[in-house]
C-alpha positions, 0 to 999 in steps of 0.5 A: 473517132476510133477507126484508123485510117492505116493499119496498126502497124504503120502507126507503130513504125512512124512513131518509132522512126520519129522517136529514134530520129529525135533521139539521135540528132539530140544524142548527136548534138551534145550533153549540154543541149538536154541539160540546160533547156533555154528559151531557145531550146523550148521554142525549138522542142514546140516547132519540132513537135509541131512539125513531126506530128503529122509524119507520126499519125500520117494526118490520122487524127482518130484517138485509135492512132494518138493511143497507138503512137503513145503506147509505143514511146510508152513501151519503147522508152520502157524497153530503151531504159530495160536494156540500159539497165542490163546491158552495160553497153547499150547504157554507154551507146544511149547514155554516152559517157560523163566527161571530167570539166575540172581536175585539181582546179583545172579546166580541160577547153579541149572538152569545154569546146567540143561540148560548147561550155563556155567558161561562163557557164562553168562559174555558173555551175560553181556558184549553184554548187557554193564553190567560190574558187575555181582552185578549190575545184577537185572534179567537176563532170559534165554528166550524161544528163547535161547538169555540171556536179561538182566535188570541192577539195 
């Protein structure tokens, strides 16, 4: 129940490839996605999880290996979050930084294409925000977290 079939270590290196491979490919393809999680999305975080399973414990199904693997996105994410805190520039890389949607009731599609917003989803955010009219928008942002904050005139 307990003896791992490989040693220590190798557990913790295939948990922390998985994770840094998660991280970048969620990092790569935008704020929006982590953001704003649909029915397709949670399809997609089970079928990767599923896949990605076996590469981290190596088809080793011992509670020793699961509690290793945990340990270390317990402490890696701890670290990530740590450095974030006191470094500027580590928070920038991990984070990314906020994007301006809306200035003066304005939209930038420049940033709506290259983040995939549609103009739909722009009068969504507004309406959970109260805002009725687009020219009452003094400076909506696409935060680093994926929701849309928005500040009236």
């Amino acid at each position: 129940m307990w003896a791992l079939q490989n040693p220590w270590w190798e557990y913790v290196i295939r948990s922390g490839s998985v994770y840094a491979l998660v991280f970048v490919l969620l990092r790569v393809f935008g704020k929006k996605q982590i953001g704003q999680l649909g029915p397709f999305d949670l399809v997609l975080l089970l079928i990767m999880s599923e896949a990605v399973s076996s590469a981290i414990t190596g088809g080793d199904n011992s509670l020793g290996a699961a509690a290793i693997c945990v340990a270390t996105f317990v402490l890696g994410n701890y670290l990530l979050d740590f450095l974030s805190y006191k470094f500027r520039n580590v928070e920038r890389v991990l984070d990314g930084e906020a994007r301006c949607l809306i200035t003066d009731g304005v939209i930038d599609m420049n940033i709506c294409e290259r983040e995939f917003i549609t103009l739909e989803e722009i009068k969504t955010a507004l309406r959970e925000h109260g805002v009725k009219d687009l020219k009452s928008v003094a400076l909506a942002m696409l935060e680093t977290n994926g929701k849309i904050s928005v500040i009236e005139k």
